[in-house]
KEGU-110642 format. One record per residue (C-alpha): x, y negated, z negated; residue in three letters. Coordinates in steps of 0.001 Angstrom, whole numbers, padded with zeros to 6 digits, always signed. Layout:
// KEGU-110642
XYZALA...
***
This chain:
// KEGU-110642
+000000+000000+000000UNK+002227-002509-001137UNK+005192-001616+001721UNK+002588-002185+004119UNK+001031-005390+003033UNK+004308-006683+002530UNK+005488-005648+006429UNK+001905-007100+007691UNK+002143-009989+005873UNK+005420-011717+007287UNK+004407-010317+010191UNK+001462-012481+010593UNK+002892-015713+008640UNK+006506-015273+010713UNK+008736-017125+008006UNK+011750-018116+009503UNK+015354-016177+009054UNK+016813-019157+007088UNK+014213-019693+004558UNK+014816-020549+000901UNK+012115-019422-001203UNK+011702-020307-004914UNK+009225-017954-006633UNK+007401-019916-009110UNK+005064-017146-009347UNK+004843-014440-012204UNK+006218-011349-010599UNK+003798-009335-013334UNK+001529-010070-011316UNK+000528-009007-007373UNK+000397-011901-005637UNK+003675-013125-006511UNK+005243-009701-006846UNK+004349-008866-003157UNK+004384-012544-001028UNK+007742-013283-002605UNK+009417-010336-003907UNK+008483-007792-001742UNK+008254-009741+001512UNK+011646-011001+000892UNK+013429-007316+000710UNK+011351-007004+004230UNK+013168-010248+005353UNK+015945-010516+003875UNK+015914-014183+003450UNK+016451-015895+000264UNK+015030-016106-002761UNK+015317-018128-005731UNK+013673-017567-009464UNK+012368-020237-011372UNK+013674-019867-014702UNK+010209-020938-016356UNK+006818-022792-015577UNK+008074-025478-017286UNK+011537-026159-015187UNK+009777-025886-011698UNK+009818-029430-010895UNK+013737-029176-011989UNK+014444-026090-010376UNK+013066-027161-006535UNK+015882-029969-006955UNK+018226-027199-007575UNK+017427-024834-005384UNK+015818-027128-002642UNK+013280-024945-000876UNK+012187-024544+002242UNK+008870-022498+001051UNK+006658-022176-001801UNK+004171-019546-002870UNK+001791-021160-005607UNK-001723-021112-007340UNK-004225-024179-006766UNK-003020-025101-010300UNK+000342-025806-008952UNK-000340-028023-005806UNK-002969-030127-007948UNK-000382-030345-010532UNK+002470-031630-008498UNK-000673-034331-006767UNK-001509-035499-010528UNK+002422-036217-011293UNK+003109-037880-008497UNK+000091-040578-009141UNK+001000-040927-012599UNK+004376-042188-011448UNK+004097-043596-008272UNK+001324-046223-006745UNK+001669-044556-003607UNK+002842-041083-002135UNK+004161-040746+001267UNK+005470-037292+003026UNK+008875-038027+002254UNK+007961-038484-002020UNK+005879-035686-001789UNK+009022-033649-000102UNK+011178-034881-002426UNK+009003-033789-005637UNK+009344-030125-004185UNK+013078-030156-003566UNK+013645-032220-000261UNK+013650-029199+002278UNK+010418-028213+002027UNK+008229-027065+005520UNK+006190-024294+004095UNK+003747-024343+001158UNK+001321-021403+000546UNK-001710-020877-001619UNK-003634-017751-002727UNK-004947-016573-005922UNK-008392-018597-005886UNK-009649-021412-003591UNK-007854-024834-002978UNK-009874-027858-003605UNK-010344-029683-000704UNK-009230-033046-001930UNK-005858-031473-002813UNK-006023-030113+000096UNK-005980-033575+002090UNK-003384-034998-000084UNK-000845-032799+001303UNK-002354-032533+005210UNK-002432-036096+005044UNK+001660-036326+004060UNK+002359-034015+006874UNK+002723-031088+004501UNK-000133-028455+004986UNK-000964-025848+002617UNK-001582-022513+004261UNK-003964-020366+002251UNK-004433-016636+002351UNK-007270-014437+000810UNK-006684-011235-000940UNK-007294-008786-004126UNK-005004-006918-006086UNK-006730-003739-004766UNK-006129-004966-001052UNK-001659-004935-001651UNK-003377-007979-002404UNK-003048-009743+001309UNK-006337-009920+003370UNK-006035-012617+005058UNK-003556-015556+005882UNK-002710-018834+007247UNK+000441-020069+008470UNK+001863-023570+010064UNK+001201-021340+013396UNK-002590-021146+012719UNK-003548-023220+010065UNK-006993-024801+009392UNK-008109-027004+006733UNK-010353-024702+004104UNK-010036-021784+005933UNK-008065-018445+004812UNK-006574-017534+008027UNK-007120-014460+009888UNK-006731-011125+008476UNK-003146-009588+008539UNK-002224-006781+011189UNK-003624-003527+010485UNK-006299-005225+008348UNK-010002-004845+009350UNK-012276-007782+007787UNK-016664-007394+008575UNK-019091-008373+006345UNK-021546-005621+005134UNK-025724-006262+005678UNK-025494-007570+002187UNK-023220-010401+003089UNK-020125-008170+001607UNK-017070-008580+002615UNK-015678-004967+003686UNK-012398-004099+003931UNK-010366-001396+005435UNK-006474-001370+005916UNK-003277+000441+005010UNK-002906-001689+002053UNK-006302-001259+000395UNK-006231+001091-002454UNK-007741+004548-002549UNK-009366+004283-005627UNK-008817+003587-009325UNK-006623+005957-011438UNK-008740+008615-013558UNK-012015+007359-011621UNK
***
């Protein structure tokens, strides 16, 4: 499951060979485990670990990034900072505040507000969500700078089949979606 969401995932989003990644992301958990860890053994690009949620405005200065995994939370945080300090934010602020390199910025994990979501478009600096659930690898779905729309999710990853049921369900059927729950 996870080899193959991994494979299917920077297949479809096509990072480039000299990326920098920082993972900001707890790697406890799926989302961050698989879109940075795992894709980056499938890449073999490079990757960065913040040393805590607290130092990840210090460590993109450090590391200077060319990509970014994050949670809504995140990209509304790093919005709110930079009007506390500044009376306006251009691209090049908003760059800066992520480490100066930045081209990439990606969002899963729940849905990004769509006034966040203009603050970056508007600085040149899209955020390219992605749709998924820890039983799906967790990738459904993603954007990339290649495809991206504002509020949409992006299309679903190679190998992934996306319908929606009678019901309105969304149905799911891939190499990455689980079998079934252990002792169930």
């Amino acid at each position: 499951n996870l080899a193959s969401n991994a494979l299917a995932v920077c297949q479809a989003v096509r990072p480039p060979d000299d990326e920098v990644r920082l993972s900001i992301l707890p790697l406890s958990h799926i989302y961050g485990r698989t879109c940075d860890l795992y894709c980056w053994l499938a890449r073999g690009t490079r990757l960065a670990l913040a040393e805590s949620r607290e130092t990840i405005f210090r460590d993109c200065q450090l590391v200077r990034p060319t990509a970014l995994n994050a949670v809504p939370y995140f990209y509304r945080k790093v919005v709110h900072r930079l009007l506390e300090e500044h009376d306006e934010v251009d691209g090049a602020l908003l760059r800066q505040a992520l480490g100066g390199d930045i081209k990439r910025c990606y969002c899963g994990g729940a849905a990004l507000a769509p006034e966040v979501d203009a603050f970056y478009r508007q600085r040149g600096l899209p955020v390219c969500c992605g749709y998924g659930l820890t039983e799906t690898a967790p990738v459904i779905s993603a954007s990339s700078v290649h495809n991206d729309q504002a509020g949409a999710v992006g299309p679903p990853i190679p190998t992934t089949e996306v319908r929606l049921g009678e019901d309105g369900e969304i149905l799911v059927r891939g190499p990455g979606v689980m079998a079934g729950y252990w002792q169930k």
